[in-house]
C-alpha positions in Angstrom: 0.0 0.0 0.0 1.7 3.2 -1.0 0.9 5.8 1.8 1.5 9.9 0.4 3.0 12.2 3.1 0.2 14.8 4.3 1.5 18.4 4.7 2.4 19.6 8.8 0.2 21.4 10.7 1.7 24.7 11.9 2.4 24.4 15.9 1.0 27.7 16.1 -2.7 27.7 17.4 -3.9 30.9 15.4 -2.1 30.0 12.4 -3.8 26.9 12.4 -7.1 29.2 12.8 -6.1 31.5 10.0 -5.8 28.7 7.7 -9.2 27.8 8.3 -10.5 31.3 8.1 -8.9 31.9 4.8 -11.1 28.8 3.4 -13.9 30.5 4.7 -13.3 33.8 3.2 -12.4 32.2 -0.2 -14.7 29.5 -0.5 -17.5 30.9 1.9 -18.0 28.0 3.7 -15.4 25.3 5.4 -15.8 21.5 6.0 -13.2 18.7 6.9 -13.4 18.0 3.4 -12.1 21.0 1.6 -9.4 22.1 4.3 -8.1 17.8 3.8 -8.5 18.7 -0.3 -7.0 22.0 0.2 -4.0 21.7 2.2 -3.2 18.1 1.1 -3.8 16.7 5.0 -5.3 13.3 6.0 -8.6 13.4 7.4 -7.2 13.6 11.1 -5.5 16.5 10.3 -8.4 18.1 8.8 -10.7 17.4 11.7 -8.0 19.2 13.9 -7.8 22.1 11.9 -11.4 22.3 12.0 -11.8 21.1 15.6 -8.9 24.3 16.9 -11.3 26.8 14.9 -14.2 25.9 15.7 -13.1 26.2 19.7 -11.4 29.4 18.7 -14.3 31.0 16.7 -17.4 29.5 17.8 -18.8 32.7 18.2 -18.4 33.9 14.5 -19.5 30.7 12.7 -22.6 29.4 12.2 -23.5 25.5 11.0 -24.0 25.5 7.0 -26.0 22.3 6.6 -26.0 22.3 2.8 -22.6 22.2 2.8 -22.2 20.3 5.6 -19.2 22.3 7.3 -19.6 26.1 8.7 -19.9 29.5 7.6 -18.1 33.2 9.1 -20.6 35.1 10.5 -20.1 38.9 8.9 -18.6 37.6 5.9 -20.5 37.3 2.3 -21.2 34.1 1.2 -18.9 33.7 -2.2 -21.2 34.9 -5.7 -21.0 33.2 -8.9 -21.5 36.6 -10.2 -19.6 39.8 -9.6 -22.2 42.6 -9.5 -21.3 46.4 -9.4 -22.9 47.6 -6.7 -21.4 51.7 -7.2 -24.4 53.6 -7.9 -22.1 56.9 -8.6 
């Protein structure tokens, strides 16, 4: 069975965070599966990235059931389209 190395996790408590918010801000949503896509990590480390943020930031998240994983609270979700909203 070949077995592919999965990327380290930082030490570093909020830079383990601010991976998982920069998902979030790109993709508008986060779940085990896209930060383990993502960052190249096993499933462990994925539900450890996930599992630190969610501690971290459970007061600006809120469950995104069709996604199954979480959305920011305060930030837009991600549009297909890129409306001009400048009425000037």
């Amino acid at each position: 069975m070949h077995h592919t190395p999965h990327t380290p996790l930082p030490i570093d408590l909020s830079k383990r965070v601010d991976m998982v918010v920069a998902i979030c801000i790109s993709k508008g949503f986060v779940n085990r599966d896209l930060l383990a896509h993502y960052y190249g990590l096993s499933k462990l480390q994925a539900s450890t990235l996930l599992r630190d943020f969610l501690e971290q930031r459970v007061h600006d998240i809120r469950r995104d059931d069709k996604n199954n994983g979480y959305i920011l609270i305060g930030y837009p979700k991600r549009r297909e389209t890129h409306e001009h909203r400048n009425t000037h």
